[in-house]
N, C-alpha and C positions, 0 to 999 in steps of 0.2 A: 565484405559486408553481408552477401547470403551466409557468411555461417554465423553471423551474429545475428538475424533475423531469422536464425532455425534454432537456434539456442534458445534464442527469447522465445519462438511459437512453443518450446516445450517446458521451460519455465511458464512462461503465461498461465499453459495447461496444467502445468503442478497446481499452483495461485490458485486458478477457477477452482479445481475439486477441492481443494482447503476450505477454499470461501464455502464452497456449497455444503460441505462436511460440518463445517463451524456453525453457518446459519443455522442450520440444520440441529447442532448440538444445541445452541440456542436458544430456540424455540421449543426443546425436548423441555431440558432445563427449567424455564420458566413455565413453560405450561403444565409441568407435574407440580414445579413450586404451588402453583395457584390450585391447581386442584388438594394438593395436601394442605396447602393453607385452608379452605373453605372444606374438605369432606374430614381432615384426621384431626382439623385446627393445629396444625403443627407445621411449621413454615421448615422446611431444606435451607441450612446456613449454608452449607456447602453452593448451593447453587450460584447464589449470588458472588462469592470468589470467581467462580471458574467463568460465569458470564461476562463479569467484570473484566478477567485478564482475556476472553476469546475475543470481546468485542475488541479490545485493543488492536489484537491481530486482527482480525476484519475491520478496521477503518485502514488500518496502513498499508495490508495487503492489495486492500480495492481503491487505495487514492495509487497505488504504484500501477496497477493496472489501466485506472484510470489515466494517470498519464505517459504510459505506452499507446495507448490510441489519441491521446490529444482530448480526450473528457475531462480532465482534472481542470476544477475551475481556476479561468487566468483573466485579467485585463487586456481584451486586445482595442482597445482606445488606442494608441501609437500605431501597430502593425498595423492597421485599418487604414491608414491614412499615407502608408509608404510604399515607394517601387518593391520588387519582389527581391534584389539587389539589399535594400535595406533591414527587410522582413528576413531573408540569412542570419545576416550580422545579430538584427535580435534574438535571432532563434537559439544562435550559438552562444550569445549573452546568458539570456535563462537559460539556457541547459547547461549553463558550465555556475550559477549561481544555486540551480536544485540540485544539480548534484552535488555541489558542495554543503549544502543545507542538510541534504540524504545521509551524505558519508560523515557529517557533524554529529547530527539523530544517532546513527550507526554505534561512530566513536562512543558516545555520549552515554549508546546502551551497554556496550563493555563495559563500561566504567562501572556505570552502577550494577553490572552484575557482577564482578569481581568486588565492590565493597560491599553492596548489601546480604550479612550476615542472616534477615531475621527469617522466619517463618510465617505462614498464611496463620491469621489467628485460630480459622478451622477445620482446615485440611494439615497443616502443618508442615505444609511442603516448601521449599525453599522460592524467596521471592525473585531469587537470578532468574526461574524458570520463565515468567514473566517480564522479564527485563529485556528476556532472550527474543521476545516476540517486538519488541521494538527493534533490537538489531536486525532482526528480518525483514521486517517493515524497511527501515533507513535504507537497505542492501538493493530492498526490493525496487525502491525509487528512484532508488540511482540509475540502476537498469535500464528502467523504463524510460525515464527522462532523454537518457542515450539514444536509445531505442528511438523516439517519438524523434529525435533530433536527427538520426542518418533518416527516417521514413521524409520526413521534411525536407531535409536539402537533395534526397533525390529524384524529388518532384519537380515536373519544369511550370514554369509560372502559369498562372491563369490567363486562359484567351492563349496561348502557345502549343500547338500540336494540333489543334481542332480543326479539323480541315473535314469538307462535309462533302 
């Protein structure tokens, strides 16, 4: 399990610097938009594709990150209420239901990047490229889901160990 938990610290690290690369292109993107909007009165088409397909990658990349720490929002109404014995059981439940959901997503994105023929209307670049960002996404989550699942069952329950 440490080489899966060293695998993931540098995957993770890949993750962050994308996210912060992407944000980062982002807010390039739009904020030249709006300034060529308002000083040349001429709006960047371009921007708006490429914002469009980054944000994709940054929701999916930072919910897979997110749920490698246990941040990805969940209902724990049930778990709250059960032995630490029961909260396993659950934990192994969802983690074996997102990842299935992940590797669905995943599937899902292949697909459509092997049919979808067409072009961006104005960059003109193939829309797989983008389709490619949800397989990464789906990949990503499965991961972390994993991940968040061995960090979990090798923790010993609350109130156990604490000795003062």
């Amino acid at each position: 399990m440490q080489v899966y938990k060293k695998i993931m610290s540098c995957i993770t690290l890949i993750e962050e610097v994308v996210l912060a690369l992407a944000s980062i292109l982002v807010l390039g993107l739009t904020f030249g938009n709006v300034v060529a909007r308002y000083v040349f009165h001429h709006s960047w088409g371009f921007a708006e594709e490429i914002v469009v397909a980054i944000f994709v990658l940054i929701s999916l990349l930072a919910a897979g990150v997110a749920a490698g720490t246990g941040d990805l929002v969940n209902l724990a109404l049930l778990p709250d209420h059960v032995g630490y014995g029961t909260k396993k059981v659950l934990k192994v439940i969802s983690t074996v239901i997102g990842v299935i959901y992940s590797l669905i997503l995943a599937w899902q994105g292949v697909g459509r990047m092997i049919a979808d023929h067409t072009f961006s209307p104005i960059l003109h670049i193939s829309k797989s490229i983008f389709w490619f960002f949800v397989v990464i996404g789906g990949i990503s989550l499965a991961l972390h889901f994993i991940e968040n699942c061995i960090d979990f069952l090798g923790t010993e329950p609350e109130g156990k160990g604490d000795r003062a």
